[in-house]
mmCIF file of the N, C-alpha and C atoms, coordinates in Angstrom:
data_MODEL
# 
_entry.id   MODEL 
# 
loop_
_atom_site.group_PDB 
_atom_site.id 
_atom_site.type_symbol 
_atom_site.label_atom_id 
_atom_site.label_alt_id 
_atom_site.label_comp_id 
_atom_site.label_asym_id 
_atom_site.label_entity_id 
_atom_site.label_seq_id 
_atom_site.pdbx_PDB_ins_code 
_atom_site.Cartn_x 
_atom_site.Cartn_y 
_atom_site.Cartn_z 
_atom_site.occupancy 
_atom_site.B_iso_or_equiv 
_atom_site.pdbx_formal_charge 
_atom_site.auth_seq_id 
_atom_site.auth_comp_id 
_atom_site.auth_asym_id 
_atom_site.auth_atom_id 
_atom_site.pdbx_PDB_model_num 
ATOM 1   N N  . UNK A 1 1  ? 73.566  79.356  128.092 1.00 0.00 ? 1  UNK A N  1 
ATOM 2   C CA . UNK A 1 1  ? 74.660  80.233  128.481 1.00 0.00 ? 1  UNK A CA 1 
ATOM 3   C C  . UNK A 1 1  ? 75.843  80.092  127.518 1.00 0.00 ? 1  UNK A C  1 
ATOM 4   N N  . UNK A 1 2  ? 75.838  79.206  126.984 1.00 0.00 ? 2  UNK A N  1 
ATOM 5   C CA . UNK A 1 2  ? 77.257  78.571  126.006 1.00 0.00 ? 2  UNK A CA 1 
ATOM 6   C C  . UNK A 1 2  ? 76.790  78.997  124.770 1.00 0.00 ? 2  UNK A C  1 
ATOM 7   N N  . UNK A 1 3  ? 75.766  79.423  124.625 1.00 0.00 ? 3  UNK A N  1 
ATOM 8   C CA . UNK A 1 3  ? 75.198  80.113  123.159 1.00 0.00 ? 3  UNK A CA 1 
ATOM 9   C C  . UNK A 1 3  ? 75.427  81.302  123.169 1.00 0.00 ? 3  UNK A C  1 
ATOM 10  N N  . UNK A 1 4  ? 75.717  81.934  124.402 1.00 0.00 ? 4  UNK A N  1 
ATOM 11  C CA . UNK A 1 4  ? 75.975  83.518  124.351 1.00 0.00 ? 4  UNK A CA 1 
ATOM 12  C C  . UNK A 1 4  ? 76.895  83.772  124.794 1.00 0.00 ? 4  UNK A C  1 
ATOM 13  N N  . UNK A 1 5  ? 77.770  82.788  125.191 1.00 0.00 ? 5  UNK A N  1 
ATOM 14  C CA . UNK A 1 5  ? 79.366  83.250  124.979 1.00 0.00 ? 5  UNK A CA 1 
ATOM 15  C C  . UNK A 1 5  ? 79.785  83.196  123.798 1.00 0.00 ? 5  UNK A C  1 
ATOM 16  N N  . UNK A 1 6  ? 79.452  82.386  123.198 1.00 0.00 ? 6  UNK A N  1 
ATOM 17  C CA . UNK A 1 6  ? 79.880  82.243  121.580 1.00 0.00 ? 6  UNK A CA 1 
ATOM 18  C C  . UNK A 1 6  ? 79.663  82.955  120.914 1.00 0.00 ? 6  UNK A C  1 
ATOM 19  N N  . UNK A 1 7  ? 78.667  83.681  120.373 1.00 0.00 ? 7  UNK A N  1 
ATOM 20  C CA . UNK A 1 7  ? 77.948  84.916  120.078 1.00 0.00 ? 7  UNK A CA 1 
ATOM 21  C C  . UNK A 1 7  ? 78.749  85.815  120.420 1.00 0.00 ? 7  UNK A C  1 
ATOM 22  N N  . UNK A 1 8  ? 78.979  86.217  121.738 1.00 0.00 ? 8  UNK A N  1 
ATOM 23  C CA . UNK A 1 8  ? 80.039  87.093  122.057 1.00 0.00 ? 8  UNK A CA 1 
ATOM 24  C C  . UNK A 1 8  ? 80.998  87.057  121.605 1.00 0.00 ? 8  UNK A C  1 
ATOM 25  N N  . UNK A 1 9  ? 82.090  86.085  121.417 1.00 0.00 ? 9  UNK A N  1 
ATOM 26  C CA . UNK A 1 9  ? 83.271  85.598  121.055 1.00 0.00 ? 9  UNK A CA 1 
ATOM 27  C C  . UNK A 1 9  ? 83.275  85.608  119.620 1.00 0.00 ? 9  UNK A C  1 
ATOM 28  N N  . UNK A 1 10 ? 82.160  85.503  118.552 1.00 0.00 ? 10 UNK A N  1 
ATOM 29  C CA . UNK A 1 10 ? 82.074  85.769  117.791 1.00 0.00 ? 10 UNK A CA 1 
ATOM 30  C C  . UNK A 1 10 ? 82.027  86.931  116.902 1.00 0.00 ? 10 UNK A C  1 
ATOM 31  N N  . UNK A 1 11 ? 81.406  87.878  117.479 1.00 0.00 ? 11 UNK A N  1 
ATOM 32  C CA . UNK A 1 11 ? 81.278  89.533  117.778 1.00 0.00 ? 11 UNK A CA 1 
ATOM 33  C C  . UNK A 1 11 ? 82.867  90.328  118.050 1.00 0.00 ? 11 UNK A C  1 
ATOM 34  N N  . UNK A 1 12 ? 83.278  89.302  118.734 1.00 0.00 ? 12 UNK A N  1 
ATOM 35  C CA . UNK A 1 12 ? 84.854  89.942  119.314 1.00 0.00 ? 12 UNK A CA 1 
ATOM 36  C C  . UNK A 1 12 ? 85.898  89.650  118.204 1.00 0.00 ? 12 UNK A C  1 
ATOM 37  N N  . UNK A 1 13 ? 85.545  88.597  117.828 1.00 0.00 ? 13 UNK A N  1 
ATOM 38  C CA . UNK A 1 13 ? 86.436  88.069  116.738 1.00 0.00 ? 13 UNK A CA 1 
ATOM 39  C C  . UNK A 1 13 ? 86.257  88.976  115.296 1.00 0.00 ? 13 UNK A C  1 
ATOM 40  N N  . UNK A 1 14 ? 85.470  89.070  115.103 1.00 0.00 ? 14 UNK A N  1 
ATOM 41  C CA . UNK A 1 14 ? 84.754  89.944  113.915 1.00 0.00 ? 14 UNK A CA 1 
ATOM 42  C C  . UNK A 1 14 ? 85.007  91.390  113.526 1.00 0.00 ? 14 UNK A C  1 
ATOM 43  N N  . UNK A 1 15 ? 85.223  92.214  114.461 1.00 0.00 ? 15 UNK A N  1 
ATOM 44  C CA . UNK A 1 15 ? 85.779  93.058  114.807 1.00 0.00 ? 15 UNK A CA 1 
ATOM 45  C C  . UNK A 1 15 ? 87.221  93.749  114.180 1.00 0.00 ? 15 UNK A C  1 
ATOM 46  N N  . UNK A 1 16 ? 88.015  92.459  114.433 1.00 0.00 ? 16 UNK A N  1 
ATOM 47  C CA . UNK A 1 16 ? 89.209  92.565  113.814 1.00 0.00 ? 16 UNK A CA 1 
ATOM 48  C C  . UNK A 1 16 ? 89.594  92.333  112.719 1.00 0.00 ? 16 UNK A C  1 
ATOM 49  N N  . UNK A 1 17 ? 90.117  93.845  111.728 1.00 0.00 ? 17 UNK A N  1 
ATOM 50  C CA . UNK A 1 17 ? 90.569  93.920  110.916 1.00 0.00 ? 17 UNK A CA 1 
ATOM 51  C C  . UNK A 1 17 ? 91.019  93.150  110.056 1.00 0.00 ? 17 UNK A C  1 
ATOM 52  N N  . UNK A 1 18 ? 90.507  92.749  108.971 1.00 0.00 ? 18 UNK A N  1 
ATOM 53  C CA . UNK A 1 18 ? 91.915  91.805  108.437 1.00 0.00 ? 18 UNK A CA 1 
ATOM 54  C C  . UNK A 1 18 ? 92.870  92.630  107.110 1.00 0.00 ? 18 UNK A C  1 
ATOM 55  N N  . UNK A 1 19 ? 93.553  92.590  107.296 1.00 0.00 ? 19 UNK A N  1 
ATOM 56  C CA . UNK A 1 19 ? 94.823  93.293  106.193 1.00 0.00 ? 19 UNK A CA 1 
ATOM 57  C C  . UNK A 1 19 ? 95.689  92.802  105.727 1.00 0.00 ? 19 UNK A C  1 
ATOM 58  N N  . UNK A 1 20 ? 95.537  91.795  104.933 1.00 0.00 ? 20 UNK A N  1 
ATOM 59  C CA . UNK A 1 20 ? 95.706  90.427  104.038 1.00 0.00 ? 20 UNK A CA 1 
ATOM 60  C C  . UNK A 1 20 ? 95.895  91.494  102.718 1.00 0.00 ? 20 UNK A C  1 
ATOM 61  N N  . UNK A 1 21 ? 95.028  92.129  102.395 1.00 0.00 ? 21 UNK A N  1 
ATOM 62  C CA . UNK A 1 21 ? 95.069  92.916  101.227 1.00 0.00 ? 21 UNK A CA 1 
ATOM 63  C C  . UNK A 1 21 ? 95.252  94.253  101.161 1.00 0.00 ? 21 UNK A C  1 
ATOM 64  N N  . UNK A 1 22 ? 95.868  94.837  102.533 1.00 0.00 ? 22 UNK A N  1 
ATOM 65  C CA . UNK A 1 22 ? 95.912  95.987  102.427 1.00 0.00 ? 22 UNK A CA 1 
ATOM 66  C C  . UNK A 1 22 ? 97.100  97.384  101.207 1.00 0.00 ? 22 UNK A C  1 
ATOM 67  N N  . UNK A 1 23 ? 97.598  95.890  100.349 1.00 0.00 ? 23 UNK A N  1 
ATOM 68  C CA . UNK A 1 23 ? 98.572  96.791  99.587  1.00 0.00 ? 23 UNK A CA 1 
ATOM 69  C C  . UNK A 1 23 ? 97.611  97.269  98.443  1.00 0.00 ? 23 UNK A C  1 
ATOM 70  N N  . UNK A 1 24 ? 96.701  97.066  98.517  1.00 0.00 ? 24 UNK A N  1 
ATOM 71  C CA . UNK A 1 24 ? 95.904  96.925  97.041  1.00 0.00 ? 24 UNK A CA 1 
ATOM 72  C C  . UNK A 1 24 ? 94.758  97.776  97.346  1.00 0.00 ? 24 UNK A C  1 
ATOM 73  N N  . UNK A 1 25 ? 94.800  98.419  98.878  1.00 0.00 ? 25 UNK A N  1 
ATOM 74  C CA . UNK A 1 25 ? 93.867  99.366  99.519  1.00 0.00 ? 25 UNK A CA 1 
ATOM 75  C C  . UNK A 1 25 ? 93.884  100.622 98.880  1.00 0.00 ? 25 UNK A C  1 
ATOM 76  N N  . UNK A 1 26 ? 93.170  101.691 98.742  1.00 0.00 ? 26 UNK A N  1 
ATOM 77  C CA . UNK A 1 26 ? 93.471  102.860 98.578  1.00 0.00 ? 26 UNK A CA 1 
ATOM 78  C C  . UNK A 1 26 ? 94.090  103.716 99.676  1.00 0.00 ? 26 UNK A C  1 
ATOM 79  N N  . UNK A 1 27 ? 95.308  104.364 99.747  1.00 0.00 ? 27 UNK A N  1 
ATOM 80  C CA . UNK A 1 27 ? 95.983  105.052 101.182 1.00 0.00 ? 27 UNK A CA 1 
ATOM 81  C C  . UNK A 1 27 ? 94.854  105.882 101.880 1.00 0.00 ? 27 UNK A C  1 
ATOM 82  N N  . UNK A 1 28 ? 94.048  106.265 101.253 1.00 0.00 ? 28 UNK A N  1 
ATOM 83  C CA . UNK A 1 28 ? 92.980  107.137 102.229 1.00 0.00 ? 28 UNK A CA 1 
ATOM 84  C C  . UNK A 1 28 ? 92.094  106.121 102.911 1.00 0.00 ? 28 UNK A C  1 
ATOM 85  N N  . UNK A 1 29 ? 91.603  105.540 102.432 1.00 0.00 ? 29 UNK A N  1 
ATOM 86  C CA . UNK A 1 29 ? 90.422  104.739 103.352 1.00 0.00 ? 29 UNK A CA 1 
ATOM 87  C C  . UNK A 1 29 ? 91.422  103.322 103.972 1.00 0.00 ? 29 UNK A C  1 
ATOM 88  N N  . UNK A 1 30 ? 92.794  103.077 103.866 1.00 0.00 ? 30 UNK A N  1 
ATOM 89  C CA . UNK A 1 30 ? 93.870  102.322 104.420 1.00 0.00 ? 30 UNK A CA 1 
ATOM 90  C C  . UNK A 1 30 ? 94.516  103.269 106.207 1.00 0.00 ? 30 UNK A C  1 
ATOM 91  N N  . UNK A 1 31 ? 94.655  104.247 105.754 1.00 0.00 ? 31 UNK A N  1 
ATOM 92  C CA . UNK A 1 31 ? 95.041  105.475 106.771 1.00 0.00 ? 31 UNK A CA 1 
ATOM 93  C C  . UNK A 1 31 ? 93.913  105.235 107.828 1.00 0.00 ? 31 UNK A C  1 
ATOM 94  N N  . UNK A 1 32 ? 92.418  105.680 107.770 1.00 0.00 ? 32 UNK A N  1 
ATOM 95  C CA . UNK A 1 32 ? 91.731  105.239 108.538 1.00 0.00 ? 32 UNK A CA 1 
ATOM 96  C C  . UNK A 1 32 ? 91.562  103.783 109.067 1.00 0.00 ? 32 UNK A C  1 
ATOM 97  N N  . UNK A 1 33 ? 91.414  103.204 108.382 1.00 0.00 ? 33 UNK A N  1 
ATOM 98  C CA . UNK A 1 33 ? 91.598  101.478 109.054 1.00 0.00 ? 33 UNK A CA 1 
ATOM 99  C C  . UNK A 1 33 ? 92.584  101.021 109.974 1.00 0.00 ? 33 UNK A C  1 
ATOM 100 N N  . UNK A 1 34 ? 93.820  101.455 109.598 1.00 0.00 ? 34 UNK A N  1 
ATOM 101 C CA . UNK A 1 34 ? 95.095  101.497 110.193 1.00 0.00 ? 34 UNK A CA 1 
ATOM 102 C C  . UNK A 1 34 ? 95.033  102.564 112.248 1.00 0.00 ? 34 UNK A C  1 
ATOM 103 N N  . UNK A 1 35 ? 94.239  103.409 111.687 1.00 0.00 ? 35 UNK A N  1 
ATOM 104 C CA . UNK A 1 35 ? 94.393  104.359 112.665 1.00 0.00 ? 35 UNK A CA 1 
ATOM 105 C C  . UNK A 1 35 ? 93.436  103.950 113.887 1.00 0.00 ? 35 UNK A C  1 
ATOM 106 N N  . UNK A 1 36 ? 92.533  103.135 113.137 1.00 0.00 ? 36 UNK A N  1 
ATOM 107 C CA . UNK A 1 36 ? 91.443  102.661 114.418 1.00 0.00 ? 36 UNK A CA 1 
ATOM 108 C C  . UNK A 1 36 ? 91.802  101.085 114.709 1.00 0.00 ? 36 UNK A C  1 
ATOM 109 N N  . UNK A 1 37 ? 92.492  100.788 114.164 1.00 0.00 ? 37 UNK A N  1 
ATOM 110 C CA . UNK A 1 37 ? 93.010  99.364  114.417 1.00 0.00 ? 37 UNK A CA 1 
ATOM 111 C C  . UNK A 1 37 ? 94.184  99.603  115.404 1.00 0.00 ? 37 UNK A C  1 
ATOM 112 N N  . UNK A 1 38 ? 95.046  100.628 115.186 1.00 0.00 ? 38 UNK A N  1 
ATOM 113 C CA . UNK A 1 38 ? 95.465  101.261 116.361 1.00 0.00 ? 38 UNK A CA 1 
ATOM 114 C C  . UNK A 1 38 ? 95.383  101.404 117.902 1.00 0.00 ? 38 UNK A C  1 
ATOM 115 N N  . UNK A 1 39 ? 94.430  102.636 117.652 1.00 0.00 ? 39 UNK A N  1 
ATOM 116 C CA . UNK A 1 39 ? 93.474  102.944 118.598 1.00 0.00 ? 39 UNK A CA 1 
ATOM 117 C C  . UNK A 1 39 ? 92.907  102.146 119.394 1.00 0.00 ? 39 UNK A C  1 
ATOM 118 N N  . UNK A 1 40 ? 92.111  100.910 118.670 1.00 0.00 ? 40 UNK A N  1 
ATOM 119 C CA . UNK A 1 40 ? 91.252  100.042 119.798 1.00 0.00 ? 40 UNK A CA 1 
ATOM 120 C C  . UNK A 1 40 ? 92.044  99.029  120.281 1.00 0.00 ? 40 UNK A C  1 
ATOM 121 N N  . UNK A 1 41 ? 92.618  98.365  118.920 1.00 0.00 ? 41 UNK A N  1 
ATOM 122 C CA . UNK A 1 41 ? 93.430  97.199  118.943 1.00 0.00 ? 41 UNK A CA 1 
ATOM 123 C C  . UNK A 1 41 ? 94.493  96.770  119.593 1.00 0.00 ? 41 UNK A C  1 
ATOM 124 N N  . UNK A 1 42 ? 95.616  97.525  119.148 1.00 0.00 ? 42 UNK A N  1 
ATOM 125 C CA . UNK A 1 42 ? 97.115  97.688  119.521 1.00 0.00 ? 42 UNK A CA 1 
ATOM 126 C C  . UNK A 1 42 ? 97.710  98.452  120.363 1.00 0.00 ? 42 UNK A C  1 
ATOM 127 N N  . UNK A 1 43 ? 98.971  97.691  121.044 1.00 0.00 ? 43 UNK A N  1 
ATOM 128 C CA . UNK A 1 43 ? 99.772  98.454  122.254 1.00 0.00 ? 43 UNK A CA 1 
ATOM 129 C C  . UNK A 1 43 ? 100.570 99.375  121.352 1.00 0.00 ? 43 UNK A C  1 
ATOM 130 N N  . UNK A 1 44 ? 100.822 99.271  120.455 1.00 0.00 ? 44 UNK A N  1 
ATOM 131 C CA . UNK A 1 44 ? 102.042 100.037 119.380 1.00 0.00 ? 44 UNK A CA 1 
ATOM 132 C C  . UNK A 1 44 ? 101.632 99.734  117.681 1.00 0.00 ? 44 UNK A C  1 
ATOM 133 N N  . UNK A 1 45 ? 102.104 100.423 117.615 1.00 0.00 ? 45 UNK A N  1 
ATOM 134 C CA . UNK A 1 45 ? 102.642 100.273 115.905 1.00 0.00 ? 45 UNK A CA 1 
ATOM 135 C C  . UNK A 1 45 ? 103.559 99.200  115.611 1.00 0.00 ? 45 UNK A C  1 
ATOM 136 N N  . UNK A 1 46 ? 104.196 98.645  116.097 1.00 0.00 ? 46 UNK A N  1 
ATOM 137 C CA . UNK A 1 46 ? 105.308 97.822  116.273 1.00 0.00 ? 46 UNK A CA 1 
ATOM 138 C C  . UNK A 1 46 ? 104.119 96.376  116.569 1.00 0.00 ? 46 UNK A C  1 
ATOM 139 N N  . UNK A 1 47 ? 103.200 96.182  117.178 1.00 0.00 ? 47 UNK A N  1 
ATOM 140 C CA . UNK A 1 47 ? 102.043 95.286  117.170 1.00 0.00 ? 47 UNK A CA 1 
ATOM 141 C C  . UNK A 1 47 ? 101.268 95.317  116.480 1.00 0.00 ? 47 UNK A C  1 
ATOM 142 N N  . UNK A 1 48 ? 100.685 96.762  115.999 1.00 0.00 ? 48 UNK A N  1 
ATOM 143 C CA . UNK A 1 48 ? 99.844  96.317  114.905 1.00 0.00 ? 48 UNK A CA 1 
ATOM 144 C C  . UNK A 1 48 ? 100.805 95.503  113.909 1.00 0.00 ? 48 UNK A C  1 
ATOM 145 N N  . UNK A 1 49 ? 101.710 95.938  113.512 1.00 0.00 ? 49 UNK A N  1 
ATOM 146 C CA . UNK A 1 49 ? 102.832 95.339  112.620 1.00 0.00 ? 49 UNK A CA 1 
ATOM 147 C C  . UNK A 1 49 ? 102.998 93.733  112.478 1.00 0.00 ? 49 UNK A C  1 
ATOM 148 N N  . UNK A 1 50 ? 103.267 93.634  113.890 1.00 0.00 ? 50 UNK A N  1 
ATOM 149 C CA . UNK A 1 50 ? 103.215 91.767  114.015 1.00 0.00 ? 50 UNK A CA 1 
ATOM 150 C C  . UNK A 1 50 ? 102.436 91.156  113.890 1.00 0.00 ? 50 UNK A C  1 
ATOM 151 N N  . UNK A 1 51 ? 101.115 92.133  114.598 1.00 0.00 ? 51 UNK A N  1 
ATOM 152 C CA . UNK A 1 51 ? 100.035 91.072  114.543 1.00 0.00 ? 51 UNK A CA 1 
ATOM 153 C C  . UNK A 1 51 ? 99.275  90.756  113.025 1.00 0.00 ? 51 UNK A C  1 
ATOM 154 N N  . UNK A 1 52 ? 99.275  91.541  111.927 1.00 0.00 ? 52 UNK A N  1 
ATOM 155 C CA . UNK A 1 52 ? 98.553  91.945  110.710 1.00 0.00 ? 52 UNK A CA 1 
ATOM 156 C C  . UNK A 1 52 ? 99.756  91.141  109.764 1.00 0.00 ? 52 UNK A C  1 
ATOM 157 N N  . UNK A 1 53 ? 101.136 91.302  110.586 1.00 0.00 ? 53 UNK A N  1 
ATOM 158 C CA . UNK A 1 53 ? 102.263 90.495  109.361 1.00 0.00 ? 53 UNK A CA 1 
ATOM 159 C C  . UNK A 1 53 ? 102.840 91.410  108.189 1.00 0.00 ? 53 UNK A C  1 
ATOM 160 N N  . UNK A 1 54 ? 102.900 92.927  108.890 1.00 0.00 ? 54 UNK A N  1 
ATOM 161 C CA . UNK A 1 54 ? 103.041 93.441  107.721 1.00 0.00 ? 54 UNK A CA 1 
ATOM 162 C C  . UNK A 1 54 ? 104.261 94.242  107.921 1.00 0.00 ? 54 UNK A C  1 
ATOM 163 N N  . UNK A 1 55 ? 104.925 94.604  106.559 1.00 0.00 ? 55 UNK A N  1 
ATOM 164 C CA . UNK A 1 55 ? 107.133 95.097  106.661 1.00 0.00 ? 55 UNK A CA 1 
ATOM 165 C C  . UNK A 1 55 ? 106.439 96.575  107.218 1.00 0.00 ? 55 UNK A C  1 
ATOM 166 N N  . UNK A 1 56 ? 106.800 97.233  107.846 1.00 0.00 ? 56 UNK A N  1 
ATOM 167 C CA . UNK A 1 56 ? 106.877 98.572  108.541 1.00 0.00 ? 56 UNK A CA 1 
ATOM 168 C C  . UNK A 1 56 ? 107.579 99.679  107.323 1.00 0.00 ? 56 UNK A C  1 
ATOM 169 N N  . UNK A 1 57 ? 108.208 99.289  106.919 1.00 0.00 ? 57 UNK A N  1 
ATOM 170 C CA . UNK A 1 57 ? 108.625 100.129 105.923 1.00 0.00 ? 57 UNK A CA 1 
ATOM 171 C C  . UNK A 1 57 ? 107.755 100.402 104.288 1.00 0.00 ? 57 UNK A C  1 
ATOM 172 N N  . UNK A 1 58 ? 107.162 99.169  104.545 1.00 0.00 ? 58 UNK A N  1 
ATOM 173 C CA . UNK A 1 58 ? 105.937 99.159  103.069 1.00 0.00 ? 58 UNK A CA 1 
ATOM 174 C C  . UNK A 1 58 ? 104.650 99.739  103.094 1.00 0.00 ? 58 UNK A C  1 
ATOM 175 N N  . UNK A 1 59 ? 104.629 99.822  104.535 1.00 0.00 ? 59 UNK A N  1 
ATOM 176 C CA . UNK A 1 59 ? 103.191 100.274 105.356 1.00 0.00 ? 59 UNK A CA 1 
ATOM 177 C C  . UNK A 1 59 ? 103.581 101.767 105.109 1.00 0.00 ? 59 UNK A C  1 
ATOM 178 N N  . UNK A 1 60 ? 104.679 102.351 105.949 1.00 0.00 ? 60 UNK A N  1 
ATOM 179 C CA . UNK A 1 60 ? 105.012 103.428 106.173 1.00 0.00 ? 60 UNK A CA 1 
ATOM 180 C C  . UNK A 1 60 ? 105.069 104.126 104.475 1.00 0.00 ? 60 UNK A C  1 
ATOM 181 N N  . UNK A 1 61 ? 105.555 103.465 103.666 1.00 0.00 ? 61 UNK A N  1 
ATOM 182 C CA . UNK A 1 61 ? 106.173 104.428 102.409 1.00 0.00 ? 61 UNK A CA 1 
ATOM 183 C C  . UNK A 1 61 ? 104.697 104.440 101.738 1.00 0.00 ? 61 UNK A C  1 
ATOM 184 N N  . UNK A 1 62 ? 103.844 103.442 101.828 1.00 0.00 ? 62 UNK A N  1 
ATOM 185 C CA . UNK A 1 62 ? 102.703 103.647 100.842 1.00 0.00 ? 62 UNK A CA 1 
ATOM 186 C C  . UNK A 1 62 ? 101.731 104.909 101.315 1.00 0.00 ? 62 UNK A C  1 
ATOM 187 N N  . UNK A 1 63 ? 101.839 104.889 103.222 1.00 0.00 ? 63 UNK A N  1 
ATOM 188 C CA . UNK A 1 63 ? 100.911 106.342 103.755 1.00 0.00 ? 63 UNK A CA 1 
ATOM 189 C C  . UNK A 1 63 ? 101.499 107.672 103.604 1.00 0.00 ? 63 UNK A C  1 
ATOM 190 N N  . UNK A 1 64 ? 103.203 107.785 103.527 1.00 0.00 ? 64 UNK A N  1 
ATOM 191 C CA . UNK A 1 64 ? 103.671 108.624 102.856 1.00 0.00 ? 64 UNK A CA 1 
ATOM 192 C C  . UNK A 1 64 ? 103.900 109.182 101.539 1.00 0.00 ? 64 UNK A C  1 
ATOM 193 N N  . UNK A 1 65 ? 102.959 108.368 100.467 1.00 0.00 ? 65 UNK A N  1 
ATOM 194 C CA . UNK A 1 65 ? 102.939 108.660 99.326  1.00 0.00 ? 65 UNK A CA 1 
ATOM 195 C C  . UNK A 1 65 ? 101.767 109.250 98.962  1.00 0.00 ? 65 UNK A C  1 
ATOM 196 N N  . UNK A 1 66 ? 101.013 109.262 100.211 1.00 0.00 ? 66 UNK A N  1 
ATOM 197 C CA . UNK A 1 66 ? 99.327  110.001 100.451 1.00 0.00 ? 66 UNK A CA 1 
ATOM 198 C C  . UNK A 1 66 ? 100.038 110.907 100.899 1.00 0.00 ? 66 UNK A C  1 
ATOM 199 N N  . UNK A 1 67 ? 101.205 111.070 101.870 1.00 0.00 ? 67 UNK A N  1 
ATOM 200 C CA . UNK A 1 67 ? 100.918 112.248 102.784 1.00 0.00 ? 67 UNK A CA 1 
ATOM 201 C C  . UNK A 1 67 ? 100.487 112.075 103.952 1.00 0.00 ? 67 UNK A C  1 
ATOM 202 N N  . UNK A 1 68 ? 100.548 111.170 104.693 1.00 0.00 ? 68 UNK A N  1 
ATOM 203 C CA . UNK A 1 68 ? 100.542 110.686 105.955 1.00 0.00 ? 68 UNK A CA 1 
ATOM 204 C C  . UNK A 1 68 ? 101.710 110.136 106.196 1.00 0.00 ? 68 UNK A C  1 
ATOM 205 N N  . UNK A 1 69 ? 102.446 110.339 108.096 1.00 0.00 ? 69 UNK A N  1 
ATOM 206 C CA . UNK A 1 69 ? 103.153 110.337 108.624 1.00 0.00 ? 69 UNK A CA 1 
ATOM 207 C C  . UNK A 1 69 ? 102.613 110.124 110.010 1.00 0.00 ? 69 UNK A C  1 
ATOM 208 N N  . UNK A 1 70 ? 104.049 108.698 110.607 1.00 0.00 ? 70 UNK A N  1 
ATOM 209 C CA . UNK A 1 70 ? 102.958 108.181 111.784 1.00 0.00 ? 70 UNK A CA 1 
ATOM 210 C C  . UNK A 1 70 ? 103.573 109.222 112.839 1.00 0.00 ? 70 UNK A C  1 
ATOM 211 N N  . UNK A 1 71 ? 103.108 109.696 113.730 1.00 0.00 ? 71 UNK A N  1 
ATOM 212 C CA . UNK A 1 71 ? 103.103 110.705 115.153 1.00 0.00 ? 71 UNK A CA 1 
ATOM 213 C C  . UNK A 1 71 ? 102.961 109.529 116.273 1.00 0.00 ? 71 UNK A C  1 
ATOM 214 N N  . UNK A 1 72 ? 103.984 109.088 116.630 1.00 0.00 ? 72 UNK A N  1 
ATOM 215 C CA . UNK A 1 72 ? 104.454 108.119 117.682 1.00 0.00 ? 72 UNK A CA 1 
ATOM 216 C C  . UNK A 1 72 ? 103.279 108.721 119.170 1.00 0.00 ? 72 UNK A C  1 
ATOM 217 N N  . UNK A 1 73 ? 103.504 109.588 119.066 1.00 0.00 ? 73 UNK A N  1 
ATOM 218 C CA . UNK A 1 73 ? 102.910 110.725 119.994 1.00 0.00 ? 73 UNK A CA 1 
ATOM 219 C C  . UNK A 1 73 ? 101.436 110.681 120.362 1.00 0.00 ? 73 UNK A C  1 
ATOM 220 N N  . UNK A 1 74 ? 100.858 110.311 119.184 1.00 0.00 ? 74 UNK A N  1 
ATOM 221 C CA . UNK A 1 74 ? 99.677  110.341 119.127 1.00 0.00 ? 74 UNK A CA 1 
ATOM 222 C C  . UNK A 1 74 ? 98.958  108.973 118.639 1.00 0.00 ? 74 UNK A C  1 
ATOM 223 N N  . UNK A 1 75 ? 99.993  108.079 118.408 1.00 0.00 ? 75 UNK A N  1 
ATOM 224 C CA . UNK A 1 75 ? 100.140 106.638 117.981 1.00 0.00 ? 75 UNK A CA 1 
ATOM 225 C C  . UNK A 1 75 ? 99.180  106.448 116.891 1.00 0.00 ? 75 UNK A C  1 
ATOM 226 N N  . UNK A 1 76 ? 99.015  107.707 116.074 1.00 0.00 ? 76 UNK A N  1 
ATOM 227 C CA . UNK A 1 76 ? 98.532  107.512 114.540 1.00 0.00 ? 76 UNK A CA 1 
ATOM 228 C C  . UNK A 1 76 ? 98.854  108.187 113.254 1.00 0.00 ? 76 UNK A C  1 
ATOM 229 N N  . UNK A 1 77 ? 98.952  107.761 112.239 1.00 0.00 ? 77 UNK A N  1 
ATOM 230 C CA . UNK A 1 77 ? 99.580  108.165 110.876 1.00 0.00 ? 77 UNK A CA 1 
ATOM 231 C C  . UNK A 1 77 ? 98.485  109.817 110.923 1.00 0.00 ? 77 UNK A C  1 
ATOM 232 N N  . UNK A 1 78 ? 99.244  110.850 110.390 1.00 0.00 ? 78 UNK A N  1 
ATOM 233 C CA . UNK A 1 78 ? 98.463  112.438 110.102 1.00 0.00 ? 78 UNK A CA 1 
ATOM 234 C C  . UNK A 1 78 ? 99.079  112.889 108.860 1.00 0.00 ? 78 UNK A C  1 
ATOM 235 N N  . UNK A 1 79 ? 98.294  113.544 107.949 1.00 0.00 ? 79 UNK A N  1 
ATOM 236 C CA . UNK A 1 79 ? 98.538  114.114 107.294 1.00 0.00 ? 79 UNK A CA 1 
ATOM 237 C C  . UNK A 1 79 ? 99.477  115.315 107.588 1.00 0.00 ? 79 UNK A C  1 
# 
């Protein structure tokens, strides 16, 4: 039974994103990562933020230099 919680817990852990390197991402395939890390992950943008460690304003200016803009509304960056 302790072998398949772990497994599980392992699976769960795995899951999550890491964005250690996300300045060095390309904004298109960064935009998606961001948006489902969102989605599943996070209560806000303001959490993904804390939890990943990343300035809100560096995040924000690099998806606006693609052309994405976050929609609070919809709690994801859109073209």
């Amino acid at each position: 039974m302790l072998e398949v919680l772990r497994k599980d817990f392992q699976c769960l852990v795995s899951r999550n994103m890491n964005f250690t390197k996300w300045r060095g991402m390309d904004a298109h395939l960064l935009v998606g990562l961001v948006n489902t890390e969102l989605r599943n992950q996070s209560e806000s943008l303001d959490d993904f933020l804390k939890t990943h460690d990343i300035d809100e304003q560096d995040l924000i200016e690099k998806l606006r230099n693609a052309g994405y803009l976050y929609r609070e509304e919809l709690k994801q960056f859109r073209a």
